[in-house]
ZARO-343977 format. One record per atom (N, C-alpha, C, O): x, y, z; residue number from 1; atom name. Coordinates in nm, 2 decimals. Layout:
ZARO-343977
((X,Y,Z),NUM,'CA')
...
//
This chain:
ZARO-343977
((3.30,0.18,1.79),1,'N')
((3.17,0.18,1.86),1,'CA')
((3.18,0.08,1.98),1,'C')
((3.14,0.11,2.09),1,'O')
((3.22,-0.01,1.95),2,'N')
((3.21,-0.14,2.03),2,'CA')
((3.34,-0.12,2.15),2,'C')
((3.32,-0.18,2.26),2,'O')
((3.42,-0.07,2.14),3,'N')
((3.56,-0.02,2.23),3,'CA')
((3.48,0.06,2.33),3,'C')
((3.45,0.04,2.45),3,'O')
((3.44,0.16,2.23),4,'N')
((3.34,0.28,2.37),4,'CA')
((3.27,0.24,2.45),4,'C')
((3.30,0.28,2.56),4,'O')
((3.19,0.18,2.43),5,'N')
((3.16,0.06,2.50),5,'CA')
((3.22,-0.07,2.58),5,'C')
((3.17,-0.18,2.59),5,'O')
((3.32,-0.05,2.63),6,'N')
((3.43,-0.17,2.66),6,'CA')
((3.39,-0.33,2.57),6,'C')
((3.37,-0.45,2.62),6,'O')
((3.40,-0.30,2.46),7,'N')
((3.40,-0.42,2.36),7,'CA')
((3.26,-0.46,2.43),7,'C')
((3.25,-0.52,2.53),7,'O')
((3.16,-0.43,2.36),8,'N')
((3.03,-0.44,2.37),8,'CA')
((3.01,-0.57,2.26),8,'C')
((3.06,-0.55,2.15),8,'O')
((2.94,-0.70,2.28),9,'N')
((2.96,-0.77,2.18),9,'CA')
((2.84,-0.69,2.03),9,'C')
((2.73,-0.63,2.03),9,'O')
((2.92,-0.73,1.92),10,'N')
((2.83,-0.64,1.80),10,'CA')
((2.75,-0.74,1.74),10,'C')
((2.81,-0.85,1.71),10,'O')
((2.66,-0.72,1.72),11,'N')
((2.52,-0.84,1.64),11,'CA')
((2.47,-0.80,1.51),11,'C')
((2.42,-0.69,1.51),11,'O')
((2.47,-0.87,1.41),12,'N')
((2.43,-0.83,1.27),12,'CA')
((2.33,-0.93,1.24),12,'C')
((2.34,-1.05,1.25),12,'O')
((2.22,-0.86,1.21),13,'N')
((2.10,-0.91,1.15),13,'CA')
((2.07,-0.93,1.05),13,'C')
((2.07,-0.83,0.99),13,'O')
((2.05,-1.01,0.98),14,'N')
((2.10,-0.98,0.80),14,'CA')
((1.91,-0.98,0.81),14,'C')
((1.84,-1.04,0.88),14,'O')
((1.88,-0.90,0.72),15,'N')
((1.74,-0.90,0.67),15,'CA')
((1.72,-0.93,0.56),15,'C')
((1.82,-0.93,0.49),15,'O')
((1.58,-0.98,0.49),16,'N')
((1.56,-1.00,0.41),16,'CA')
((1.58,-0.94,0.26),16,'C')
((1.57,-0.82,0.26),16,'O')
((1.59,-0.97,0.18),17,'N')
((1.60,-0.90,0.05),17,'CA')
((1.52,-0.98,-0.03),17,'C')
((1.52,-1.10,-0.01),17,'O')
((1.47,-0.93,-0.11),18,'N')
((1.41,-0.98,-0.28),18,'CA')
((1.42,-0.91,-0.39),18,'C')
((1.41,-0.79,-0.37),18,'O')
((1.43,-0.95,-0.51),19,'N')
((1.43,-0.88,-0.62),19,'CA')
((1.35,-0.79,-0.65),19,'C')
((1.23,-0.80,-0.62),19,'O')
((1.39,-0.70,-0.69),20,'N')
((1.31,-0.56,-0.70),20,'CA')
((1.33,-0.47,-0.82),20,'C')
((1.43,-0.40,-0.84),20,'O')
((1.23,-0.47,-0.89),21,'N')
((1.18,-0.43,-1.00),21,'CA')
((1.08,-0.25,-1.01),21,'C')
((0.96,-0.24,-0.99),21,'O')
((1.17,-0.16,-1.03),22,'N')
((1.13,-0.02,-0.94),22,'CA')
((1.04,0.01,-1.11),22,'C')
((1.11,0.02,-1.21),22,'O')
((0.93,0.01,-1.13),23,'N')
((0.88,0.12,-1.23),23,'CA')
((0.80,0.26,-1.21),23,'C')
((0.75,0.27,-1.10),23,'O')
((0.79,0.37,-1.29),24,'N')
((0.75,0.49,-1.25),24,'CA')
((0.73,0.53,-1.37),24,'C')
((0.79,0.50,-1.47),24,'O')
((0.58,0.61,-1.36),25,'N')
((0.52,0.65,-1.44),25,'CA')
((0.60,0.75,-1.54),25,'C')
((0.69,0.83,-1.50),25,'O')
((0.54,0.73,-1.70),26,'N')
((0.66,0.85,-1.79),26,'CA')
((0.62,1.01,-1.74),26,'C')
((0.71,1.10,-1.72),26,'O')
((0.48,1.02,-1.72),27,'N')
((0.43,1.19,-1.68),27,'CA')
((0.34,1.12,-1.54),27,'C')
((0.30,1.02,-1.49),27,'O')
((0.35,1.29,-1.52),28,'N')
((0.25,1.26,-1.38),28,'CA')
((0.10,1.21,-1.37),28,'C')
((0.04,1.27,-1.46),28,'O')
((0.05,1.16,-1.33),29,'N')
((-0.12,1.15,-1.37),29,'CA')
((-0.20,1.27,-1.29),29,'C')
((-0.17,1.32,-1.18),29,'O')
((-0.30,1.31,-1.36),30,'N')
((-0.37,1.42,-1.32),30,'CA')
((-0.48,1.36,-1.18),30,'C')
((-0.53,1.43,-1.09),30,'O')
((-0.49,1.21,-1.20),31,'N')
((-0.58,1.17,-1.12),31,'CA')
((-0.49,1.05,-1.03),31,'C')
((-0.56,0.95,-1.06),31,'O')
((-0.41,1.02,-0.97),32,'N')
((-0.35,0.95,-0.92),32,'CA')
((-0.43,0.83,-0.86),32,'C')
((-0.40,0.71,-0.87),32,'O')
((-0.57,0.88,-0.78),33,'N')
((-0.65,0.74,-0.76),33,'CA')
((-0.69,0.65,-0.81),33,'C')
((-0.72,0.54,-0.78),33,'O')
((-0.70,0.72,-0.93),34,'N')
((-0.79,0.64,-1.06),34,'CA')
((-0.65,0.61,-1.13),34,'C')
((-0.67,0.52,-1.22),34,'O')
((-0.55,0.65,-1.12),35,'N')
((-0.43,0.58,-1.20),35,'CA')
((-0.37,0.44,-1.11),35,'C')
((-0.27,0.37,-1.14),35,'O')
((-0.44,0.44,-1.03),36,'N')
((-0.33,0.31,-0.90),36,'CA')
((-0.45,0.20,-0.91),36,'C')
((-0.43,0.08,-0.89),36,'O')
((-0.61,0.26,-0.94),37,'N')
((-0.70,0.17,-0.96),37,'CA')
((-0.68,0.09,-1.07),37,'C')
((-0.69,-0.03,-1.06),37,'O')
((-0.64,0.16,-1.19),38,'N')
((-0.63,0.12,-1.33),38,'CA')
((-0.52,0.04,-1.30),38,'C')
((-0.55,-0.08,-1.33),38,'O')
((-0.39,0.04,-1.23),39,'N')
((-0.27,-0.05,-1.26),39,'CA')
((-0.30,-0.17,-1.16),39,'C')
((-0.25,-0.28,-1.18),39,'O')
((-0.40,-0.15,-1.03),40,'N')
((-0.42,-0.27,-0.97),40,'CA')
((-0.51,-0.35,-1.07),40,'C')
((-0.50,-0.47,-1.05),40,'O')
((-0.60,-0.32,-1.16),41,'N')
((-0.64,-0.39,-1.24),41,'CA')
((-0.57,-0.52,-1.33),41,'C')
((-0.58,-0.64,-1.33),41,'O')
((-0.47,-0.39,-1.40),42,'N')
((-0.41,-0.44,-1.48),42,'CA')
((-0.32,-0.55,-1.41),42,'C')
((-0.30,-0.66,-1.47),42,'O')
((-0.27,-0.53,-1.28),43,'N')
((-0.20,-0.67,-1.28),43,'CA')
((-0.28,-0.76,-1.19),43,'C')
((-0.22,-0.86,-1.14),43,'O')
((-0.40,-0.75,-1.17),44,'N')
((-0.47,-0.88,-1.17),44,'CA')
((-0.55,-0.93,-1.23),44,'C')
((-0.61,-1.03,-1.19),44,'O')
((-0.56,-0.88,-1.38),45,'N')
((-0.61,-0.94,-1.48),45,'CA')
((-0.52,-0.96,-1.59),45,'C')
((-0.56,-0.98,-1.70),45,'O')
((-0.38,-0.95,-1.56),46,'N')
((-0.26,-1.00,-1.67),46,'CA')
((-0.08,-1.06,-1.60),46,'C')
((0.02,-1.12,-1.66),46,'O')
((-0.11,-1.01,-1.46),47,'N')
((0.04,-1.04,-1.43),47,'CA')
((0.04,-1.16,-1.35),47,'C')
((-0.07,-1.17,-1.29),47,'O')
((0.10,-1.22,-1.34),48,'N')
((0.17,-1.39,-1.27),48,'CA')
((0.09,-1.35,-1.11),48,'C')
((0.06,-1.24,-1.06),48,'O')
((0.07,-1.48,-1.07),49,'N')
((0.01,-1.47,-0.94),49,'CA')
((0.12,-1.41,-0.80),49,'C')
((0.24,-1.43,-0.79),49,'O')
((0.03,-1.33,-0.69),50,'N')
((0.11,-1.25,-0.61),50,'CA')
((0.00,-1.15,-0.59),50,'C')
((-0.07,-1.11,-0.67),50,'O')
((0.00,-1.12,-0.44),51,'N')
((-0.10,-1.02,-0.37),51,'CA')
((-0.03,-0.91,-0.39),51,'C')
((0.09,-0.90,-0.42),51,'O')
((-0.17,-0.79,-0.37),52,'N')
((-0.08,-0.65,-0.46),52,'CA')
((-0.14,-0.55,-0.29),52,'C')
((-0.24,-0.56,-0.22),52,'O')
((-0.02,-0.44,-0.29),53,'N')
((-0.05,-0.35,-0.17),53,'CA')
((-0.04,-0.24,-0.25),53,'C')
((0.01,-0.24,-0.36),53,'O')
((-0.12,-0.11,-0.18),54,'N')
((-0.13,-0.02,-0.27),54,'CA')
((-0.17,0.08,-0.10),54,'C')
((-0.25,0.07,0.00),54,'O')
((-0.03,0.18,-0.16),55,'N')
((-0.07,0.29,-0.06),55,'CA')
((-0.14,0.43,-0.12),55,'C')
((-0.13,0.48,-0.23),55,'O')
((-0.21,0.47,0.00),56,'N')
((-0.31,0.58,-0.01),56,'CA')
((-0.28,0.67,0.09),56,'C')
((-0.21,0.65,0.19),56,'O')
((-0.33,0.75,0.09),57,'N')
((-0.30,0.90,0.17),57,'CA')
((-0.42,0.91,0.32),57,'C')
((-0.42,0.99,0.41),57,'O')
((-0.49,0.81,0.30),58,'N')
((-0.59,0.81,0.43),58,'CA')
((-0.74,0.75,0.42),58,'C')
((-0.78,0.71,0.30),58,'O')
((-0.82,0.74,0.52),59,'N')
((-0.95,0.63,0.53),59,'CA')
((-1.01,0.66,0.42),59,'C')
((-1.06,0.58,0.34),59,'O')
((-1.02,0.81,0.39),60,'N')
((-1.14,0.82,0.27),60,'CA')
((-1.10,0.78,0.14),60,'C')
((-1.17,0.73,0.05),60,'O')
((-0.96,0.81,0.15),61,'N')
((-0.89,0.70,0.00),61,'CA')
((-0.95,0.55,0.01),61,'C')
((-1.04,0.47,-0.04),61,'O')
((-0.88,0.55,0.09),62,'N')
((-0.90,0.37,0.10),62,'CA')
((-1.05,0.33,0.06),62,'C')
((-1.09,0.26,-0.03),62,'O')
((-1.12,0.40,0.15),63,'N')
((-1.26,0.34,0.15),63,'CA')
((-1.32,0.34,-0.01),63,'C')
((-1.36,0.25,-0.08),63,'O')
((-1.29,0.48,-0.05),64,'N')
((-1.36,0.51,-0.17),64,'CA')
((-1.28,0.39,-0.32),64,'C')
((-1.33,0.34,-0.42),64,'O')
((-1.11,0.42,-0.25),65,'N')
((-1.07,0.27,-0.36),65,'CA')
((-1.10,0.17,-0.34),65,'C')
((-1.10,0.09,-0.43),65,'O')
((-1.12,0.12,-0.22),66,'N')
((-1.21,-0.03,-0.22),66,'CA')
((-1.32,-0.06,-0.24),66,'C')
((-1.35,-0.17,-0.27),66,'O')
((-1.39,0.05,-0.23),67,'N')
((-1.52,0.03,-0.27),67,'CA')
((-1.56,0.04,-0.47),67,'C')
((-1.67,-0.01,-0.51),67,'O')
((-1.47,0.10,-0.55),68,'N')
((-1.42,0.09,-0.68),68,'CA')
((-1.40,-0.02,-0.74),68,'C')
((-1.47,-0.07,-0.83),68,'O')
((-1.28,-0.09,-0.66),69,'N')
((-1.21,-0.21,-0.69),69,'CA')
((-1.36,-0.32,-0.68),69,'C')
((-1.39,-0.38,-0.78),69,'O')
((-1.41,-0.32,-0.58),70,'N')
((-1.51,-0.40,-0.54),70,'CA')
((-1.63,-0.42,-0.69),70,'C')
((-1.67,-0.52,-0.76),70,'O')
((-1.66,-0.28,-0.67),71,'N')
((-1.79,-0.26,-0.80),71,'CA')
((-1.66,-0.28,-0.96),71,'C')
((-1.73,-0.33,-1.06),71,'O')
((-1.55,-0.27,-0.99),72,'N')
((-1.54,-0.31,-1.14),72,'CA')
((-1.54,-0.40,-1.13),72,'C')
((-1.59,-0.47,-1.22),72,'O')
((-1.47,-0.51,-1.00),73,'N')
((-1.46,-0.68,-1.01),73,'CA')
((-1.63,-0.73,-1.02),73,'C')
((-1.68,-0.78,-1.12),73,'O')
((-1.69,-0.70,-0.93),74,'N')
((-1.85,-0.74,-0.99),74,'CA')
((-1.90,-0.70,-1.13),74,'C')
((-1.99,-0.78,-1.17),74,'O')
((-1.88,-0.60,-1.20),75,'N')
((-1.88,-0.60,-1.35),75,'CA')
((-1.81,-0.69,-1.41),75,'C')
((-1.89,-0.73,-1.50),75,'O')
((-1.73,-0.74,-1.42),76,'N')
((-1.68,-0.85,-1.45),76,'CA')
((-1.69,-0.96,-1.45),76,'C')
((-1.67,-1.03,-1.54),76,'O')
((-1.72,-0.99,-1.30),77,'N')
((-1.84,-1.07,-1.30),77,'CA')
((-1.73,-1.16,-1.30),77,'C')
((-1.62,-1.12,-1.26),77,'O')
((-1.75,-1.37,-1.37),78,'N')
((-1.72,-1.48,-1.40),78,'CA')
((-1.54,-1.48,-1.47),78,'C')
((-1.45,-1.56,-1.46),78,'O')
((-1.57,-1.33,-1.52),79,'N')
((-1.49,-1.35,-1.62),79,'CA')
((-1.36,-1.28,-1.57),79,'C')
((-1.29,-1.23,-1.66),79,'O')
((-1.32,-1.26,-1.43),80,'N')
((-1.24,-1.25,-1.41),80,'CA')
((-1.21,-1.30,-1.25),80,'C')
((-1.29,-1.28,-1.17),80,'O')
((-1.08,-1.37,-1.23),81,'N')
((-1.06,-1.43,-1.08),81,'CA')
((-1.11,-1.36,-1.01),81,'C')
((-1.14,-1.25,-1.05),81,'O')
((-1.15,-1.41,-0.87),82,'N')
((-1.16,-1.33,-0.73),82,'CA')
((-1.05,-1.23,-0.68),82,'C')
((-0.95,-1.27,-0.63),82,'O')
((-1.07,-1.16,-0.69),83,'N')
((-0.99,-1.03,-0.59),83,'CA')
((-1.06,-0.97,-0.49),83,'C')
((-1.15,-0.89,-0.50),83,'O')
((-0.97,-1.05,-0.35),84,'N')
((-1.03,-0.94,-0.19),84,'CA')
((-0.97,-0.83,-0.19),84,'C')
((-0.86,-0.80,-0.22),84,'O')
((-1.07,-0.74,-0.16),85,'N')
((-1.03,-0.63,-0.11),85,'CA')
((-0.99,-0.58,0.00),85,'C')
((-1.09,-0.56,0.06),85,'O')
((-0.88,-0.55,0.06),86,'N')
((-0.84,-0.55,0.20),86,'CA')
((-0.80,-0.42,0.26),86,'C')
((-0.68,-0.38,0.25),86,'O')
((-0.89,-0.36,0.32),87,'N')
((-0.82,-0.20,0.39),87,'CA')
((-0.81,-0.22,0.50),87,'C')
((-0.88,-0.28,0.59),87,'O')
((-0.68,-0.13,0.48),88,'N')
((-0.63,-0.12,0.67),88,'CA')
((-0.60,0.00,0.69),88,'C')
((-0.54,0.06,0.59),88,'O')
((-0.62,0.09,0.82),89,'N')
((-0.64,0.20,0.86),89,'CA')
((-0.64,0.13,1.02),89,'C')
((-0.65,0.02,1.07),89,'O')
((-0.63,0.27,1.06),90,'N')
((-0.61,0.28,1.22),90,'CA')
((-0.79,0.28,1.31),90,'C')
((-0.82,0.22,1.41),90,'O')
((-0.87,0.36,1.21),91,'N')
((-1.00,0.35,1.29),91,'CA')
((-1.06,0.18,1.22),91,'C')
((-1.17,0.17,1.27),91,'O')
((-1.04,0.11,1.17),92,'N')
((-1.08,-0.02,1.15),92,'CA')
((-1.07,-0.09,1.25),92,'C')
((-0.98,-0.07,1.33),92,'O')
((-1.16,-0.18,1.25),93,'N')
((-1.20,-0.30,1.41),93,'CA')
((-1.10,-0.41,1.35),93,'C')
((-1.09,-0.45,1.24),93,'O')
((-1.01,-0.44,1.48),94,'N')
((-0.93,-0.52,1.48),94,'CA')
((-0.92,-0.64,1.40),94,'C')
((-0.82,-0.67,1.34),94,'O')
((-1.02,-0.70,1.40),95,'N')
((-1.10,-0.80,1.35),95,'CA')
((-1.06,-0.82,1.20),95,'C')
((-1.03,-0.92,1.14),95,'O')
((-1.09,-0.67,1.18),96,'N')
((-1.10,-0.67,1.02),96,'CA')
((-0.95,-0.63,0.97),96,'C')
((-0.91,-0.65,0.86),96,'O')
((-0.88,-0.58,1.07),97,'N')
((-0.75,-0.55,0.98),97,'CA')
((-0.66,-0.68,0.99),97,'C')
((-0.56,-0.70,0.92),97,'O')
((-0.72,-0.77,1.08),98,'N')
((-0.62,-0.93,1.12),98,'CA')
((-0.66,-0.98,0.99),98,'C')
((-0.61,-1.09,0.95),98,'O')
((-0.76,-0.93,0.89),99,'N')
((-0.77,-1.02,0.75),99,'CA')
((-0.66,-1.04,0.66),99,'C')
((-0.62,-1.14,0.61),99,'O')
((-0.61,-0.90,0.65),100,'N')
((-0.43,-0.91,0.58),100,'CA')
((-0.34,-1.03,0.57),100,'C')
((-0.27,-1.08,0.48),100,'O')
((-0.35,-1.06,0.68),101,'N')
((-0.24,-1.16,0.72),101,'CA')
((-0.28,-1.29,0.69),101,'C')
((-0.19,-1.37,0.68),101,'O')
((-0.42,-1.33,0.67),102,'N')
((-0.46,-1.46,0.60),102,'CA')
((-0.43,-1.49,0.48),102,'C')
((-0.40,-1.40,0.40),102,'O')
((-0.43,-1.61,0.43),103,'N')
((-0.33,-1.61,0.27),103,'CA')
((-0.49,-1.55,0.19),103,'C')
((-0.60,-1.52,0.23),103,'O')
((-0.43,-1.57,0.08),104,'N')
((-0.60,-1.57,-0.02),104,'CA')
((-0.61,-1.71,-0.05),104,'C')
((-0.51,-1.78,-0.06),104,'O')
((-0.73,-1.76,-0.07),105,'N')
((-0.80,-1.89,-0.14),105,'CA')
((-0.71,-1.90,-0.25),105,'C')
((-0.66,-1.80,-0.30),105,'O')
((-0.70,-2.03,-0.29),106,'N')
((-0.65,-2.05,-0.41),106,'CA')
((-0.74,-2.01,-0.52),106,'C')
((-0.86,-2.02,-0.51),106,'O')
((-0.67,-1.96,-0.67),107,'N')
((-0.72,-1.92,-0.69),107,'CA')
((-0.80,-1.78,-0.70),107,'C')
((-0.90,-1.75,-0.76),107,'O')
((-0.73,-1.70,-0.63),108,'N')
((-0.76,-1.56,-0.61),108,'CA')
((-0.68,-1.48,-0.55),108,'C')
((-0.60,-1.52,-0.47),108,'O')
((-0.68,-1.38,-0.58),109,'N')
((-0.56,-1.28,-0.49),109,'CA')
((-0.57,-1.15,-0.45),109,'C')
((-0.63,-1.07,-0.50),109,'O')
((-0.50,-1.13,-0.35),110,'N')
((-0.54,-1.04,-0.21),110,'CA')
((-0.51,-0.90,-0.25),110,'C')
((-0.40,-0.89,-0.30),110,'O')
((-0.59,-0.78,-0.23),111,'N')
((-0.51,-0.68,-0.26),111,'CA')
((-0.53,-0.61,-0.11),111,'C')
((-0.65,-0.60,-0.07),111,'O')
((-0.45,-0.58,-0.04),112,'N')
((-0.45,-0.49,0.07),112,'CA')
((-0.45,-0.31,0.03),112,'C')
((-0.35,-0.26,-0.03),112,'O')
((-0.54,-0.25,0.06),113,'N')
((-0.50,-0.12,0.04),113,'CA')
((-0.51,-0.02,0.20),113,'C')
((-0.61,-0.01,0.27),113,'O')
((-0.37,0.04,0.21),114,'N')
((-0.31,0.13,0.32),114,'CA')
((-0.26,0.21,0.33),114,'C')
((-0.21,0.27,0.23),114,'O')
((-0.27,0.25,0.45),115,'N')
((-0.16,0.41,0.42),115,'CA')
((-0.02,0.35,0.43),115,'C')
((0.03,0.24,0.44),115,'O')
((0.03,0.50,0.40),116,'N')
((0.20,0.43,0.41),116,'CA')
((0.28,0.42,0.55),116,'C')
((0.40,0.44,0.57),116,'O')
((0.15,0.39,0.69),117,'N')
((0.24,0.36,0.79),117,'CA')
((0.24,0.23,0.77),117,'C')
((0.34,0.18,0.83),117,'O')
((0.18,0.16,0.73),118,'N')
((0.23,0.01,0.68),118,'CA')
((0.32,-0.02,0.60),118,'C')
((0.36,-0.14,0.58),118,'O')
((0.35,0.05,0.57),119,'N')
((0.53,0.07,0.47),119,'CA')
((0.61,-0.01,0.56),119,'C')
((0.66,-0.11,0.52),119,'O')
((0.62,0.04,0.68),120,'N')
((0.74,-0.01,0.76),120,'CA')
((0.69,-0.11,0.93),120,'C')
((0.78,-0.16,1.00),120,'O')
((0.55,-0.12,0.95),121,'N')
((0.50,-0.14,1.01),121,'CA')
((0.47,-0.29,1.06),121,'C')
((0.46,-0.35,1.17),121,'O')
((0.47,-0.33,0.90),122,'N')
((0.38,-0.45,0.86),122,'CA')
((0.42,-0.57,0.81),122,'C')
((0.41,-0.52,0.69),122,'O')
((0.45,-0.67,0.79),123,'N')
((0.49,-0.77,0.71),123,'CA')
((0.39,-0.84,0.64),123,'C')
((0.33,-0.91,0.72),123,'O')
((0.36,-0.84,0.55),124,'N')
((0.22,-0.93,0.49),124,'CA')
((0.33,-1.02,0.39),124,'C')
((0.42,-0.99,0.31),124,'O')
((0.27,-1.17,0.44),125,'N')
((0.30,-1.25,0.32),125,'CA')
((0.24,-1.26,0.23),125,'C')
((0.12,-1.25,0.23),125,'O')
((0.31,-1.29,0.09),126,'N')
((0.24,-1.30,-0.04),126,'CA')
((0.26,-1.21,-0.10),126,'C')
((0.28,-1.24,-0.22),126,'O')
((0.27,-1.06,-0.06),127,'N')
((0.31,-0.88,-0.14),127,'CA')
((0.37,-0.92,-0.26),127,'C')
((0.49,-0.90,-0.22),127,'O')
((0.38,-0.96,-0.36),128,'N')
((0.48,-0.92,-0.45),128,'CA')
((0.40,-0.82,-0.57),128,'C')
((0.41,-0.86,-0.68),128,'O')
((0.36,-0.72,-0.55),129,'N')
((0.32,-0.60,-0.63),129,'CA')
((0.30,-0.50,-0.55),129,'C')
((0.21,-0.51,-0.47),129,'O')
((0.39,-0.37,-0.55),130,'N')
((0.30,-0.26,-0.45),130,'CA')
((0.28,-0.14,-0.54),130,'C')
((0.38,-0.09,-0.60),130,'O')
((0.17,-0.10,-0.56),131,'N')
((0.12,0.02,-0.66),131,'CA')
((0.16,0.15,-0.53),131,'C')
((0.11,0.14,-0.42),131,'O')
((0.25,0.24,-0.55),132,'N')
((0.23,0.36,-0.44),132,'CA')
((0.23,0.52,-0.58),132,'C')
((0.31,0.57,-0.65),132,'O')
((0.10,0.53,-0.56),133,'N')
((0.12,0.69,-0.60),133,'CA')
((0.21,0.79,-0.61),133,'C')
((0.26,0.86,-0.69),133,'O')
((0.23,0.75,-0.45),134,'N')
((0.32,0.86,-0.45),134,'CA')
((0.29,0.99,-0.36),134,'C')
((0.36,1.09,-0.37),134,'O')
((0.18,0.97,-0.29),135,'N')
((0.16,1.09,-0.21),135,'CA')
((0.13,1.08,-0.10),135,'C')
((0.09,0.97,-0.08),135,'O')
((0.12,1.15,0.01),136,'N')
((0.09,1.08,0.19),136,'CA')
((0.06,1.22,0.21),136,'C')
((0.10,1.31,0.14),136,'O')
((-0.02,1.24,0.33),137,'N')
((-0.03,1.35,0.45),137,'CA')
((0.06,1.40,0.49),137,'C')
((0.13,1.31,0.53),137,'O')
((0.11,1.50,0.52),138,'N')
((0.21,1.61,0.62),138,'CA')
((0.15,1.70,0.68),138,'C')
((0.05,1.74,0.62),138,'O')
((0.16,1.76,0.77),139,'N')
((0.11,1.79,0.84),139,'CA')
((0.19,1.96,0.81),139,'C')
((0.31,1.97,0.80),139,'O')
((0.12,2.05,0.82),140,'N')
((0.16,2.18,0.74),140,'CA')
((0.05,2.29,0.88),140,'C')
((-0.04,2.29,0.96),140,'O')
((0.11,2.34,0.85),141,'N')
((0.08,2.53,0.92),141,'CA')
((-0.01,2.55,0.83),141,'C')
((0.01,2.49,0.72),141,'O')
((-0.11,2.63,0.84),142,'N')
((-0.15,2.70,0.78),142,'CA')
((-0.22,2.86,0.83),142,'C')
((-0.33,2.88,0.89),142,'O')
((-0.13,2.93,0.78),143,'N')
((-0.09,3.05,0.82),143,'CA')
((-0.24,3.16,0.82),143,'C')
((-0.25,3.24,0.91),143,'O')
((-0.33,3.15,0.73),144,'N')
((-0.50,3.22,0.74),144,'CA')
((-0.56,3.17,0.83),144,'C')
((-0.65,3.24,0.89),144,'O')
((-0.53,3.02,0.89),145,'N')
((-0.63,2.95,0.96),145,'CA')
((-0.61,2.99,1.14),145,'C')
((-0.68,3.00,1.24),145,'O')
((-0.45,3.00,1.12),146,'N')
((-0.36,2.98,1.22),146,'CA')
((-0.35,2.86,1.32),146,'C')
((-0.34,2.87,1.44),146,'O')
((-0.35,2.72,1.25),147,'N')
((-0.31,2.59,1.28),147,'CA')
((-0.28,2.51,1.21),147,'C')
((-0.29,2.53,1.09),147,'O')
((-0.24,2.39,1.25),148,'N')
((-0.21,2.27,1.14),148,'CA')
((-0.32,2.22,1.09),148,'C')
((-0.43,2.19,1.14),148,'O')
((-0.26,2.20,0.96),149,'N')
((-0.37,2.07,0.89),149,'CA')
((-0.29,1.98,0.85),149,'C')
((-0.17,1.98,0.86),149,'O')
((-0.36,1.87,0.79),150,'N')
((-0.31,1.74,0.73),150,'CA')
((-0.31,1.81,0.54),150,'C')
((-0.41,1.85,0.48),150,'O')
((-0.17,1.82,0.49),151,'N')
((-0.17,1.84,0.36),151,'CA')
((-0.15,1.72,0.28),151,'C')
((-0.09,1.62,0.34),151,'O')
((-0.21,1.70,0.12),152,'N')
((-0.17,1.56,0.09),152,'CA')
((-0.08,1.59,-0.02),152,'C')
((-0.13,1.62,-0.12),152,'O')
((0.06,1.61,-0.03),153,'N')
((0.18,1.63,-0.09),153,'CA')
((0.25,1.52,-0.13),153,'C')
((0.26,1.42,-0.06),153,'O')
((0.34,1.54,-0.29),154,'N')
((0.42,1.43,-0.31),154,'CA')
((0.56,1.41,-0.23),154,'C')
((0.62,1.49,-0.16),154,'O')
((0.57,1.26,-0.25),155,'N')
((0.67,1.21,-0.14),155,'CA')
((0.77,1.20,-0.26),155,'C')
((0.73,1.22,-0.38),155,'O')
((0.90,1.18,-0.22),156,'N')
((1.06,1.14,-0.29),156,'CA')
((1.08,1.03,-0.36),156,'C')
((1.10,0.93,-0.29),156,'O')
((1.08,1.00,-0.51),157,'N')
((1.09,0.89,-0.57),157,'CA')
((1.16,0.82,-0.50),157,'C')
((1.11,0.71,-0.48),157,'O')
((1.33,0.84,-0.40),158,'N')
((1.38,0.78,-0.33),158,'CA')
((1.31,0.71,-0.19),158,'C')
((1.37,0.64,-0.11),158,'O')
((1.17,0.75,-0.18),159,'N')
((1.13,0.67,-0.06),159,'CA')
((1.09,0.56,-0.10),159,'C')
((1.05,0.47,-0.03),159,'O')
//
């Protein structure tokens, strides 16, 4: 490559890596929102401290899981730490998506919930849990209507 180039000098970036711990559900869940709610639960009311990301298929996800997460942590009430709720989406005021990037208070911990253009988009410190369902938008034909729509389909255990 670098010849073709008349010896072009070559630059290696080494990027980050971390230990990585892949788990996947044994059957599929019939309700996937309510199964990503349940495991964000579970690991902030049993697993070692670390902010949790959790991707969703779009605003009305998000909204409707934050607003979830929000009302069982208020049932709870005392008896369980603080957890912010943090959605980010594209129609959100700037304002509000620069909250991500702040740590959480000690003492409590951050869950960001996004789509998956923050997969690759984003760097948040602190992430060490990401819940992903498993499903995103594609954009599909639809051949009665005769245009596209946004379909919400499963994605590749290899992504």
């Amino acid at each position: 490559f670098s010849g073709y180039f008349f010896q072009c000098p070559i630059f290696t970036i080494p990027g980050r890596t971390f230990p990585v711990e892949i788990l996947y559900t044994k059957d599929p869940e019939s309700d996937y929102l309510d199964a990503a709610l349940i495991t964000v639960m579970q690991i902030h009311l049993s697993e070692p401290a670390g902010d949790v990301l959790v991707f969703l298929t779009g605003q009305e996800e998000i909204d409707t899981c934050c607003e979830t997460l929000y009302q069982r942590m208020q049932a709870l009430g005392d008896l369980a730490p603080e957890l912010m709720v943090l959605p980010v989406y594209s129609a959100l005021p700037s304002e509000m998506q620069s909250r991500i990037f702040e740590p959480a208070p000690a003492g409590s911990r951050k869950c960001v919930v996004a789509t998956n253009i923050a997969e690759a988009s984003l760097t948040i410190d602190g992430i060490y849990y990401v819940v992903d369902p498993g499903f995103s938008k594609q954009k599909a034909f639809n051949a009665k209507l005769g245009m596209d729509s946004l379909v919400v389909t499963p994605i590749s255990q290899a992504s």
